[in-house]
N, CA and C atoms as a LAMMPS dump frame, in Angstrom:
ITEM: TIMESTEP
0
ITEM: NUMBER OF ATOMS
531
ITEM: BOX BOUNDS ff ff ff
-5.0000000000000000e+02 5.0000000000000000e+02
-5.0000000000000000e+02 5.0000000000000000e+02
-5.0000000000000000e+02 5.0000000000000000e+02
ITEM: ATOMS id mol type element x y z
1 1 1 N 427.673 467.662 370.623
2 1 2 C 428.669 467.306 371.613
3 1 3 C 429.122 468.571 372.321
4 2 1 N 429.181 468.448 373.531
5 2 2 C 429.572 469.641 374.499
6 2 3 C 431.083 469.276 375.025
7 3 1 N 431.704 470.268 373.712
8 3 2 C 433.269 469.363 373.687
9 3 3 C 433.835 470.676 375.599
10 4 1 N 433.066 471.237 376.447
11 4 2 C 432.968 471.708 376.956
12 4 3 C 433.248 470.926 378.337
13 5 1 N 432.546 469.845 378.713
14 5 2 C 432.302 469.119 379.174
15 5 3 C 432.785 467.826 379.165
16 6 1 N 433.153 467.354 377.962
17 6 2 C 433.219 465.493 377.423
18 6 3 C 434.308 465.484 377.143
19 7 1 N 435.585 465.137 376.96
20 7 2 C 436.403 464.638 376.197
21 7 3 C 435.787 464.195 375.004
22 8 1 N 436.35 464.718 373.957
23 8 2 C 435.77 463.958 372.25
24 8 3 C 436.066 462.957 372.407
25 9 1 N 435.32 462.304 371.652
26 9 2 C 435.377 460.365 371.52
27 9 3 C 435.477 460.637 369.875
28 10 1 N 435.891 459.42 369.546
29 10 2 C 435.721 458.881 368.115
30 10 3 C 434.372 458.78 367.74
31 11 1 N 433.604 458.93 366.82
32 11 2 C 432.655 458.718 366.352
33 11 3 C 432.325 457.477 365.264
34 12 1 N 431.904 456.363 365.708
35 12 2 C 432.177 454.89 365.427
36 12 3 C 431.413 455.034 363.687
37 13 1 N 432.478 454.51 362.974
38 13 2 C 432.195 454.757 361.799
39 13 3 C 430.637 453.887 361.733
40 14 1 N 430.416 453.206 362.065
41 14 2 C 429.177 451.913 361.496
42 14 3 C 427.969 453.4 361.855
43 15 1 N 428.08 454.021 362.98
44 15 2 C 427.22 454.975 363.429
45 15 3 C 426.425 455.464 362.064
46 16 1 N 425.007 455.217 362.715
47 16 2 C 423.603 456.278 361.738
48 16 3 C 423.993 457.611 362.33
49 17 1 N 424.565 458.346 361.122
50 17 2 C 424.695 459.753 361.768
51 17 3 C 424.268 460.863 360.562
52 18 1 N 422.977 461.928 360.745
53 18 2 C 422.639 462.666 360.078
54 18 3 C 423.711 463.634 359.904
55 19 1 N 423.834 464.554 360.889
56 19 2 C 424.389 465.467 361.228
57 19 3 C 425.567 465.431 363.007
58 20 1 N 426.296 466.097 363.057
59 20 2 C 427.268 466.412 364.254
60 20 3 C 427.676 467.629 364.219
61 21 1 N 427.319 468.126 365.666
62 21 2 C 427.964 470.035 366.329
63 21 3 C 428.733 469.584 366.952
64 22 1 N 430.08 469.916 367.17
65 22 2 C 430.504 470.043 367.748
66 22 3 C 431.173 471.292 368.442
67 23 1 N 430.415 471.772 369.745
68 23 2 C 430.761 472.672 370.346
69 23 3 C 431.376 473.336 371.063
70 24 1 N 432.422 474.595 370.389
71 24 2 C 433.261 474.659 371.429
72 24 3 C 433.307 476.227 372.002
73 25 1 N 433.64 476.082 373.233
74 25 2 C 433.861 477.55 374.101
75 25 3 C 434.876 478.274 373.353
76 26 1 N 434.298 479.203 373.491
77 26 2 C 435.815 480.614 372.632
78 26 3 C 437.381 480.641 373.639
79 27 1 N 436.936 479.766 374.582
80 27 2 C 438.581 479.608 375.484
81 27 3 C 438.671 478.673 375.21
82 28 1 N 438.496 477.839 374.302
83 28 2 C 439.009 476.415 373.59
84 28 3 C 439.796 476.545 372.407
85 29 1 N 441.185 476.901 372.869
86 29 2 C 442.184 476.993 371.697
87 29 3 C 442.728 476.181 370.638
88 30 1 N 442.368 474.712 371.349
89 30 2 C 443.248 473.656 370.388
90 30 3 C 442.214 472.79 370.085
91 31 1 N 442.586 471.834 369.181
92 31 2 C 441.984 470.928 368.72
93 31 3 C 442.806 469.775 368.537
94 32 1 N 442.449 468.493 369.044
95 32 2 C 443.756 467.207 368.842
96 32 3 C 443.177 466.69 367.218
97 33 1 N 444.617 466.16 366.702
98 33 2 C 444.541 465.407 365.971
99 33 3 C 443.421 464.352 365.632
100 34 1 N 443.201 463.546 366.708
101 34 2 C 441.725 462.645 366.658
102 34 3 C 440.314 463.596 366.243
103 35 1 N 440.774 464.31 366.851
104 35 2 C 439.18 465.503 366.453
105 35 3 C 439.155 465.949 365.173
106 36 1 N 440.37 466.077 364.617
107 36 2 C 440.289 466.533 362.967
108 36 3 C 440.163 465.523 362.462
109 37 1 N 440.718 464.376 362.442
110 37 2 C 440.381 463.387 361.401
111 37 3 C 439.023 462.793 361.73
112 38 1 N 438.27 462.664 363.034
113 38 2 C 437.364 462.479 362.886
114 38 3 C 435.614 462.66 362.593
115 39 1 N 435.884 464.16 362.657
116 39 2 C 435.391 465.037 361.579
117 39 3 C 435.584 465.022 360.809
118 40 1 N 436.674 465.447 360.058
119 40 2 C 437.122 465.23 358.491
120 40 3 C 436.464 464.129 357.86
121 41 1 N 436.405 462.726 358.264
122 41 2 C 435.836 461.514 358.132
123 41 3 C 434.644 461.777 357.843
124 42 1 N 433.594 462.662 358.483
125 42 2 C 432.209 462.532 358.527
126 42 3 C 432.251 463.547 357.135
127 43 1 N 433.05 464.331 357.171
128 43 2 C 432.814 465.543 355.67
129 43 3 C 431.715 466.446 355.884
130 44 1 N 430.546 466.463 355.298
131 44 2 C 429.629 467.499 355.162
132 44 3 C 428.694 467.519 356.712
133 45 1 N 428.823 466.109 357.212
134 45 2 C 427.773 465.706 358.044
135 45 3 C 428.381 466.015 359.806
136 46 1 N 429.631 466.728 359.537
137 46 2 C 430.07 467.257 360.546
138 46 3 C 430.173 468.66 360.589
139 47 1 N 430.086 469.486 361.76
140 47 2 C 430.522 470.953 361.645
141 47 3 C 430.179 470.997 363.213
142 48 1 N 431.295 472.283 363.295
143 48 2 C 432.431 472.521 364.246
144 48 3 C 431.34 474.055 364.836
145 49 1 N 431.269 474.32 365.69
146 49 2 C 430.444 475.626 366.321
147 49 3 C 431.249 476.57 367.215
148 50 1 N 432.161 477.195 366.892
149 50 2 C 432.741 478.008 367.62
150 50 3 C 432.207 478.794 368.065
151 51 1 N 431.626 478.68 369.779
152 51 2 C 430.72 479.825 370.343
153 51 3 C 431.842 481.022 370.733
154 52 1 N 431.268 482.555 370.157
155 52 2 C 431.828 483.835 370.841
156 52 3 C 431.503 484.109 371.555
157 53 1 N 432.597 484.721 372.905
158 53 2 C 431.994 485.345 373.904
159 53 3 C 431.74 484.002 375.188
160 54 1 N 431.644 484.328 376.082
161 54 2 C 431.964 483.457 377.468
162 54 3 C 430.35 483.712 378.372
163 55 1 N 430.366 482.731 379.439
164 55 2 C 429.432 483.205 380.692
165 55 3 C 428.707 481.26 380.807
166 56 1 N 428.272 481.747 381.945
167 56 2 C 427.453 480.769 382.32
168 56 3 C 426.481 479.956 381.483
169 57 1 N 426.783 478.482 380.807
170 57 2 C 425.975 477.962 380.011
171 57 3 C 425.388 478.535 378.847
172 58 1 N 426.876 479.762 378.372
173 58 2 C 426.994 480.116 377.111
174 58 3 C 426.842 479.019 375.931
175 59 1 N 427.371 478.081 375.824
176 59 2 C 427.266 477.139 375.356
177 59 3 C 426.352 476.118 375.372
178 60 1 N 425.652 475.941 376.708
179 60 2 C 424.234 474.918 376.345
180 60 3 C 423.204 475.837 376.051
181 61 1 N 423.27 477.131 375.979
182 61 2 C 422.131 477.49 375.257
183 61 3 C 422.284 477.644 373.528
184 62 1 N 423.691 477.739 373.236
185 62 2 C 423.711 477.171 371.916
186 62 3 C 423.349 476.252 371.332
187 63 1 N 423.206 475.577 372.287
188 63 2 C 423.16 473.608 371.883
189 63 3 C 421.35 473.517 371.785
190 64 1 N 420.657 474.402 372.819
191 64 2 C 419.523 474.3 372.767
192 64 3 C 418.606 474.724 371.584
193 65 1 N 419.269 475.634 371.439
194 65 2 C 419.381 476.712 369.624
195 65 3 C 418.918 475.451 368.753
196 66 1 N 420.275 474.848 368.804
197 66 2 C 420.17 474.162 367.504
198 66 3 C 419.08 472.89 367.302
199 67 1 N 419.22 472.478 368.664
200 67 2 C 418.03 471.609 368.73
201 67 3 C 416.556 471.842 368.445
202 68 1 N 416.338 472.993 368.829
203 68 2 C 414.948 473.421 368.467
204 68 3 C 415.371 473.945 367.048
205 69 1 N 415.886 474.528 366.504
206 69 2 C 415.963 474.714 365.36
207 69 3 C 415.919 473.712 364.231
208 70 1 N 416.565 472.261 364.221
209 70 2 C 416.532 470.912 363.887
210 70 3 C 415.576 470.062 364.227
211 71 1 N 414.781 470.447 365.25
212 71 2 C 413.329 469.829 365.637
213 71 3 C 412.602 470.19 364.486
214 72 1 N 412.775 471.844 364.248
215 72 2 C 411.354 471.833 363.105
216 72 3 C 411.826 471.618 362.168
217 73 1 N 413.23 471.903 361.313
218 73 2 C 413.082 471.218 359.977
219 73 3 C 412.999 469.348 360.197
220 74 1 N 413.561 468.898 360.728
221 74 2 C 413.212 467.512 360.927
222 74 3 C 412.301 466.513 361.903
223 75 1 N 411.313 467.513 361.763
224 75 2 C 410.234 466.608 363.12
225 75 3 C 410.476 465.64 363.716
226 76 1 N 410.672 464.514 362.475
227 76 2 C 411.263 463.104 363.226
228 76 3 C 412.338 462.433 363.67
229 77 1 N 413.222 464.055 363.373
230 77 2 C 414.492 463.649 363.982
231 77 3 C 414.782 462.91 365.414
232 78 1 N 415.907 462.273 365.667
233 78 2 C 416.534 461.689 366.893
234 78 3 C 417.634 462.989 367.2
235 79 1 N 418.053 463.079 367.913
236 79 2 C 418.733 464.191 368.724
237 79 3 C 419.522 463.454 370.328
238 80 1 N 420.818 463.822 370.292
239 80 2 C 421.645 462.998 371.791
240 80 3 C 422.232 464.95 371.757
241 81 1 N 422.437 464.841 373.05
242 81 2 C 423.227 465.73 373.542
243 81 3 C 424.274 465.062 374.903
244 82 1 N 425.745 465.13 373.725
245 82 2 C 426.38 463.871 374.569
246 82 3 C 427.186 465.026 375.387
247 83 1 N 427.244 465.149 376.743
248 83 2 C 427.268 465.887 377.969
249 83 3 C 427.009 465.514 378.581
250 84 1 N 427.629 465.756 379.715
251 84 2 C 428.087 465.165 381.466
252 84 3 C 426.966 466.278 382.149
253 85 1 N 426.939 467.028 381.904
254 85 2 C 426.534 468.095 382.282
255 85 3 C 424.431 467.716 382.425
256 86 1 N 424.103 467.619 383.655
257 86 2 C 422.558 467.238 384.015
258 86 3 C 421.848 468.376 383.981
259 87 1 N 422.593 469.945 383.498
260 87 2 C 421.773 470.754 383.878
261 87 3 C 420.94 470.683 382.364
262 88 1 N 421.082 469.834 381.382
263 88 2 C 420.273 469.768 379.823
264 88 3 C 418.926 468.644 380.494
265 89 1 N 419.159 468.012 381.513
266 89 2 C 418.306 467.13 381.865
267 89 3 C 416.776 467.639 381.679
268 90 1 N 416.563 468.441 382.308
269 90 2 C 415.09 469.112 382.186
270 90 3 C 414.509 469.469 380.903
271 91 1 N 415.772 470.495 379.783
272 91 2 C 415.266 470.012 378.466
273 91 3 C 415.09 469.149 377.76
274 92 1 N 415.61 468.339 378.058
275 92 2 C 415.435 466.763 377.547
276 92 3 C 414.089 466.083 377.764
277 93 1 N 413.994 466.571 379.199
278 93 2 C 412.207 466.204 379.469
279 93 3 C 411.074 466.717 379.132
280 94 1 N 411.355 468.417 378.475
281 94 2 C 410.552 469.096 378.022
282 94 3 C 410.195 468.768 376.473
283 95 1 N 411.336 468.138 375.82
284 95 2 C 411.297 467.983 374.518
285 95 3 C 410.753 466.675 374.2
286 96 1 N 411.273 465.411 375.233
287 96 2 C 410.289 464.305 375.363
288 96 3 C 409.144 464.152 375.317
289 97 1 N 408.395 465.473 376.489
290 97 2 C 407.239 465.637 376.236
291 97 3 C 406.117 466.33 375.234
292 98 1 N 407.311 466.41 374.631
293 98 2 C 406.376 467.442 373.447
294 98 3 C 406.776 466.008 372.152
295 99 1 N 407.125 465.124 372.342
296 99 2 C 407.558 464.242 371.385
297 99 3 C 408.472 464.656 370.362
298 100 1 N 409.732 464.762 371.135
299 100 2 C 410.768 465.37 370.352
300 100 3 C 411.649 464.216 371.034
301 101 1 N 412.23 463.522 369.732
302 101 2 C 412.991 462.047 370.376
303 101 3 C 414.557 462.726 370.602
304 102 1 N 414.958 463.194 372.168
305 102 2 C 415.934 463.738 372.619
306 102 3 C 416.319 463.122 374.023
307 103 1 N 417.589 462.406 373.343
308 103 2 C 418.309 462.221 375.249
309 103 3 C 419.854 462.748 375.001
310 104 1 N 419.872 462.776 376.8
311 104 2 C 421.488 463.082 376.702
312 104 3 C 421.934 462.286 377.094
313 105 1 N 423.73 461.905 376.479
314 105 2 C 424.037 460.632 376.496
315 105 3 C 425.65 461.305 377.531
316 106 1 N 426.494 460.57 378.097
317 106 2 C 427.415 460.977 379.04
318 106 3 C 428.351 460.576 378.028
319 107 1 N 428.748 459.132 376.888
320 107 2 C 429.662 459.164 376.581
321 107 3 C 428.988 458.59 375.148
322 108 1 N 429.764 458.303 373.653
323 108 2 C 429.199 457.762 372.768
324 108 3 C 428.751 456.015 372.938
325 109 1 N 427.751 455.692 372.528
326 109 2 C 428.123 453.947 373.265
327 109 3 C 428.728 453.72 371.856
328 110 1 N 429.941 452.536 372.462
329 110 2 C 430.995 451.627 371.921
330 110 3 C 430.207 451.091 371.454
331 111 1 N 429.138 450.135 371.736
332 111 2 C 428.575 448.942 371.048
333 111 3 C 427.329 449.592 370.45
334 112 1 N 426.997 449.155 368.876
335 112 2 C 426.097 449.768 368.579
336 112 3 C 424.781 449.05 368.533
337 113 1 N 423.662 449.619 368.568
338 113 2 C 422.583 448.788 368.72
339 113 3 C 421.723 449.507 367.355
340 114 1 N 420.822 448.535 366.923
341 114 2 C 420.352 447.983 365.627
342 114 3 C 419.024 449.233 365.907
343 115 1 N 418.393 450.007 365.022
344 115 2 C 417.124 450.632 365.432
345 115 3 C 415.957 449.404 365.468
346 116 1 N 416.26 448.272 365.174
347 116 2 C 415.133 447.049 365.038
348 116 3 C 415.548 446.693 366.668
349 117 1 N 416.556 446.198 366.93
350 117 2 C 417.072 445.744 368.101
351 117 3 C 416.552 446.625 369.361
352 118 1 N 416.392 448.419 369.462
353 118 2 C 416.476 449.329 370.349
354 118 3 C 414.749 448.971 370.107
355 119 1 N 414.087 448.931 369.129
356 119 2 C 412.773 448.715 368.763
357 119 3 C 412.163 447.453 369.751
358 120 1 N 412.899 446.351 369.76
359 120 2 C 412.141 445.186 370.295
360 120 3 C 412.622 445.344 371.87
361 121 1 N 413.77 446.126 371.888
362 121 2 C 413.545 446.39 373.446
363 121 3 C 412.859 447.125 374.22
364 122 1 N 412.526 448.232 373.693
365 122 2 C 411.712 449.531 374.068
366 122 3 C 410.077 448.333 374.293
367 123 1 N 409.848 447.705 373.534
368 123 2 C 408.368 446.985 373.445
369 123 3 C 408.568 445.856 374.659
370 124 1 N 409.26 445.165 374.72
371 124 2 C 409.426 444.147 375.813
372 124 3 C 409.394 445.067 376.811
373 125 1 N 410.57 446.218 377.258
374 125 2 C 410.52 446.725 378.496
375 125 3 C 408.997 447.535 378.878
376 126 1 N 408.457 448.219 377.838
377 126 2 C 406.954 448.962 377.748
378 126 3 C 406.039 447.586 378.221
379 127 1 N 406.026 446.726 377.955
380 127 2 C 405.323 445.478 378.052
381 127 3 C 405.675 444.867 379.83
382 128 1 N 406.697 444.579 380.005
383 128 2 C 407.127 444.978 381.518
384 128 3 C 406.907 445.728 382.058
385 129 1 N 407.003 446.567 382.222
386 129 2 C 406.544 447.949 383.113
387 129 3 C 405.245 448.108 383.205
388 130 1 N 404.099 447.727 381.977
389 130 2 C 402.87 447.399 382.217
390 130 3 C 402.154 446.517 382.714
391 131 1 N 403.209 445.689 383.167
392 131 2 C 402.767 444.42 383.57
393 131 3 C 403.102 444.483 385.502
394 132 1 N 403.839 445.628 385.807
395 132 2 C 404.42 445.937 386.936
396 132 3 C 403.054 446.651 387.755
397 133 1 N 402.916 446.124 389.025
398 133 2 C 402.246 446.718 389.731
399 133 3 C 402.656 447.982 390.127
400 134 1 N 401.985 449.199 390.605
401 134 2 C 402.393 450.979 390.34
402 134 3 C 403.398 450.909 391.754
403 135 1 N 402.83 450.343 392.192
404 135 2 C 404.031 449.764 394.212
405 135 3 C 405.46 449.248 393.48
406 136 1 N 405.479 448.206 392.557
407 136 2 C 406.524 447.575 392.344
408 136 3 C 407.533 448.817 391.356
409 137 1 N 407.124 449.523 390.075
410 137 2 C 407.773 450.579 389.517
411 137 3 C 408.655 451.35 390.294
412 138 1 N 409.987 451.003 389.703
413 138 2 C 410.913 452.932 390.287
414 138 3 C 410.033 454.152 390.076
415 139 1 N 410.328 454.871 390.985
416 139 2 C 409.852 456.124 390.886
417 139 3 C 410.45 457.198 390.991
418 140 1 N 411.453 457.259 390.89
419 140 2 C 412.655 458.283 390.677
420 140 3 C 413.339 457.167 388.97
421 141 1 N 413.784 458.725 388.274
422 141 2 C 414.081 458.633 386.547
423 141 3 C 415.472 457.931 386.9
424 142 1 N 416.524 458.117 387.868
425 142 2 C 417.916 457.246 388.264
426 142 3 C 417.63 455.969 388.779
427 143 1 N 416.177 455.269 389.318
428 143 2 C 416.167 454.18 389.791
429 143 3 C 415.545 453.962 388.856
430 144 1 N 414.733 454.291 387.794
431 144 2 C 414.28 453.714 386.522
432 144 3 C 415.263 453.264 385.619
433 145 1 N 416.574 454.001 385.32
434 145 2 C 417.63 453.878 384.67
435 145 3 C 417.874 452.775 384.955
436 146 1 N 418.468 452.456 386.403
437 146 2 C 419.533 451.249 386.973
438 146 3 C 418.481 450.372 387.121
439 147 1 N 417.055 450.513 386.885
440 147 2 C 416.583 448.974 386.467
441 147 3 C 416.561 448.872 385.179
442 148 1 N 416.338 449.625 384.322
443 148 2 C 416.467 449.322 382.943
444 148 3 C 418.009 448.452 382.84
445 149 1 N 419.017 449.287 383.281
446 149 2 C 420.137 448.947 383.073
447 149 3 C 420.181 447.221 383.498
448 150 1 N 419.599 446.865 384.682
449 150 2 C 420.188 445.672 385.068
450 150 3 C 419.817 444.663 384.667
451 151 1 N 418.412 445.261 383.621
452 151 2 C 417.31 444.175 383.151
453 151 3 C 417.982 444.024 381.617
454 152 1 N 418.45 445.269 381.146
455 152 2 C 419.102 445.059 379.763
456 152 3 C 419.914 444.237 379.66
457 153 1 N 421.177 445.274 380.227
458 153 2 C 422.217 444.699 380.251
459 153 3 C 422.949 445.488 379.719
460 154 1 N 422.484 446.548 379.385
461 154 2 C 423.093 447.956 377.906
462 154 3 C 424.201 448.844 378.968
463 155 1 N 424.724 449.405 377.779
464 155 2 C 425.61 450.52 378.478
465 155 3 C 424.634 451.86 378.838
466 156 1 N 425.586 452.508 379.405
467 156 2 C 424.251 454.153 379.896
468 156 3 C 423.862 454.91 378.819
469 157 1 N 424.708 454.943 377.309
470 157 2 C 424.349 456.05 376.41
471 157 3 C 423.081 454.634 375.754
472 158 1 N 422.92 453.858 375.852
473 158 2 C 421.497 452.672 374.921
474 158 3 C 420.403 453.024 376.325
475 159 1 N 420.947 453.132 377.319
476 159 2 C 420.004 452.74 378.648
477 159 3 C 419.455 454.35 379.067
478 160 1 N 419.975 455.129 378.309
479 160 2 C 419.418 456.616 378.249
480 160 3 C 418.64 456.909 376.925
481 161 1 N 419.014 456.116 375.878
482 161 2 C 418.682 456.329 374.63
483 161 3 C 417.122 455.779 375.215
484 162 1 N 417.164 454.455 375.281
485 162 2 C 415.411 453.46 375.645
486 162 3 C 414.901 454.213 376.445
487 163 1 N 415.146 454.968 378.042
488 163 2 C 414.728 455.661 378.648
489 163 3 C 413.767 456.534 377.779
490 164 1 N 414.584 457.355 377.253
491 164 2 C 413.841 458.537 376.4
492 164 3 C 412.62 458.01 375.206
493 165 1 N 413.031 457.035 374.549
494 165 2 C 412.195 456.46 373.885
495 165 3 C 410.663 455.695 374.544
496 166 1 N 410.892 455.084 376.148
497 166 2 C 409.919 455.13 377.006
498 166 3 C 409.154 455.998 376.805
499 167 1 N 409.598 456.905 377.342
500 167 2 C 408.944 458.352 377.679
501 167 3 C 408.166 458.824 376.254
502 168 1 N 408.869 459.115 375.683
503 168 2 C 407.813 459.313 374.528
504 168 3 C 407.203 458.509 373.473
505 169 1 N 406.937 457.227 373.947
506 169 2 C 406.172 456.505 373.656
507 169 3 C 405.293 456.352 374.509
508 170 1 N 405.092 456.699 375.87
509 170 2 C 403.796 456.461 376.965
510 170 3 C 403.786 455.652 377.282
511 171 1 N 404.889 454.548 377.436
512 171 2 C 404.802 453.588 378.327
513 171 3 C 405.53 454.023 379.709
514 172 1 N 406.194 454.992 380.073
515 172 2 C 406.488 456.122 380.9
516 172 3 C 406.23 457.127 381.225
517 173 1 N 406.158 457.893 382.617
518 173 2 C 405.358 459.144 382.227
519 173 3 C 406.6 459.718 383.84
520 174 1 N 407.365 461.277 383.287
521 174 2 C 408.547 461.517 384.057
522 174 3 C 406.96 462.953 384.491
523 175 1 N 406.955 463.213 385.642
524 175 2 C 406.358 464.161 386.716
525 175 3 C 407.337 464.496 387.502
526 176 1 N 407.722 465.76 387.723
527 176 2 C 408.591 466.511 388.767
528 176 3 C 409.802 465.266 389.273
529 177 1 N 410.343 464.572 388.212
530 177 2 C 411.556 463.843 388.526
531 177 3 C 411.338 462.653 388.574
C-alpha cells in the first residue's frame, strides 16, 4: 500500500492475505487509530516500511524492491500494489509479462470475490474475447477495462485484478498500451 498516495482502508478481515507493506514517506508523521488496529489485527502478516530520506518516487521504488524481492521467494505469489498513482502501471506490465501475477488496485475492493469465482470469470471472459472478432476487441488497456467492467459488473480493484490475470494467462496480449 502506497499510504503515500491512498488513504488507508481497512483491510477486510474475510481477506486471503499472505503478507502487507505498508508504506510510508519519512514526512509521514502520524498514524490514525484505524491504521494501528488494523495492522495490529493482521499481527505478523503485517509490517509497516518507513522509507528514509525523500525525492521523486522515493517510495515506489521501494515498493518495486519488495516486489521483486517476493517474486523470487514466492514465484506463485499474487501481488496488488494498491495506488492511485499510474506511474507503477508499466511495471505491472513488465511483471505480467514475465508471469508475475501483479496488478495495481486504486482502492481495496469491499466485496470479496472467491479465487474459484475470479477463476470462472477470467475463463468465460478469455472464452469471449476469443470468440471476438480482432475489429470488434478494445484496443486501448482503459477501453478493455470499461468493457470488462460493464460485462462483469465488478468493482475496479476485481476488474483490474481479471485484467491482469488476462494478461498473463494469454488470453490478452498489452503492446505499447
Amino acid at each position: 500500500m502506497d499510504f503515500e498516495n491512498v488513504a488507508f482502508q481497512a483491510i477486510p478481515e474475510h481477506a486471503e492475505i499472505q503478507k502487507v507493506f505498508l508504506f510510508v514517506g519519512e514526512k509521514q508523521t502520524k498514524v490514525s487509530l484505524e491504521i494501528a488496529e488494523s495492522m495490529q489485527r493482521l499481527g505478523p502478516k503485517a509490517e509497516l516500511i518507513r522509507i528514509k530520506g525523500s525525492g521523486n518516487n522515493a517510495l515506489d521504488f521501494h515498493i518495486a524492491f519488495y516486489i521483486g524481492k517476493y517474486s523470487e521467494i514466492e514465484p506463485g505469489g499474487e501481488f496488488k500494489i494498491v495506488s492511485k498513482d499510474k506511474g507503477f502501471d508499466p511495471l505491472v506490465a513488465h511483471l505480467v509479462a514475465r508471469k508475475i501475477d501483479c496488478a495495481r488496485v486504486e482502492t481495496l475492493a469491499t466485496k470479496a470475490i472467491s479465487k474459484t469465482s475470479l477463476k470462472e470469470m477470467i475463463s468465460d471472459l478469455g472464452a469471449h474475447f476469443n470468440g471476438l472478432s480482432e475489429k470488434a476487441r478494445p484496443k486501448k488497456e482503459n477501453k478493455m477495462k470499461a468493457y470488462i467492467k460493464n460485462r462483469t459488473k465488478q468493482e475496479d480493484a476485481i476488474v483490474n485484478e481479471a485484467f491482469a490475470k488476462l494478461v498473463s494467462d494469454g488470453h490478452i496480449e498489452v503492446v505499447g498500451g
